[in-house]
N, C-alpha and C positions, 0 to 999 in steps of 0.2 A: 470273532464274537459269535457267540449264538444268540438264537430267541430261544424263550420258554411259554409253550403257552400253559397257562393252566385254566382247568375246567373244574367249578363250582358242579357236583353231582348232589341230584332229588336224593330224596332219601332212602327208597328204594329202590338206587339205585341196580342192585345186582337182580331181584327179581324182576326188573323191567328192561336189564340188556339183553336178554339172549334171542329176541325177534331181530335184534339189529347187529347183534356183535360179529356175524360174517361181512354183512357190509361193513363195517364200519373196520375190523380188522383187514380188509381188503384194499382200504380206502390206503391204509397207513402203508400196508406192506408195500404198496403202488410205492408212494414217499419215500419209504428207505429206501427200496431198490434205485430210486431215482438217485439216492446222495443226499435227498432233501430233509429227511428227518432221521435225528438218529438216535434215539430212546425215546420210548414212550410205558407209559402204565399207570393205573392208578394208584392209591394212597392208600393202607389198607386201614383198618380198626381206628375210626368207620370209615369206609369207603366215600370218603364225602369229595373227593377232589383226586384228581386224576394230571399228571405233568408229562408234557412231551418238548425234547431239546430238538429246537431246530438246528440248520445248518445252510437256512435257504433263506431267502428275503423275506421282508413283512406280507408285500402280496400273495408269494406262494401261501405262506398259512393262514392269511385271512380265508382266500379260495377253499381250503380243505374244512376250515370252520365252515364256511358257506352252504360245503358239500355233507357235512359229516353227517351220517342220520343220528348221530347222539344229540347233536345239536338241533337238528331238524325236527325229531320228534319229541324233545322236551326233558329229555334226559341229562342234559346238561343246562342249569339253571341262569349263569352267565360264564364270561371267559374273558381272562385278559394275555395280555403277550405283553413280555418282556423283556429287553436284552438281556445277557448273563454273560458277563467277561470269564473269560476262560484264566485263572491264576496260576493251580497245578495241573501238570497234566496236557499233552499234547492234543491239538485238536487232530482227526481223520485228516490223513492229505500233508501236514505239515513237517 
């Protein structure tokens, strides 16, 4: 099983990521390399919402919510997490 978190983005969002988008891409690349997240990106035309598949427990991704400066400074408007059963398709590792 995975989670999904998805992120509700402001509406400008694209002109108000790029003071945060190294952090915040640094934050994630950390997570893959761990195993712990394994896609992530936004939504595009309009960029209103952004999806990232986990592969880690609920705690790891709250923590990365907690941390994310999208989240921290307001660029992301709310977020929720939710499982996603894997049908087709082999999960990483299996």
């Amino acid at each position: 099983m995975h989670l999904v978190l998805e992120y509700a983005l402001v509406e400008d969002y694209l002109e108000h990521r790029a003071a945060l988008r190294e952090e915040h891409l640094a934050l994630a690349r950390a997570a893959h390399e761990r195993g712990e997240l394994l896609m992530a990106g936004a939504l595009p035309d309009p960029y209103d919402r952004a999806l990232l598949v986990w592969t880690a427990p609920r705690e790891v991704v709250e923590r990365f919510v907690e941390s994310d400066p999208y989240v921290v400074h307001g660029l992301v408007t709310g977020w929720t997490i939710r499982p996603r059963n894997v049908v087709i398709g082999a999960a990483p590792g299996s």
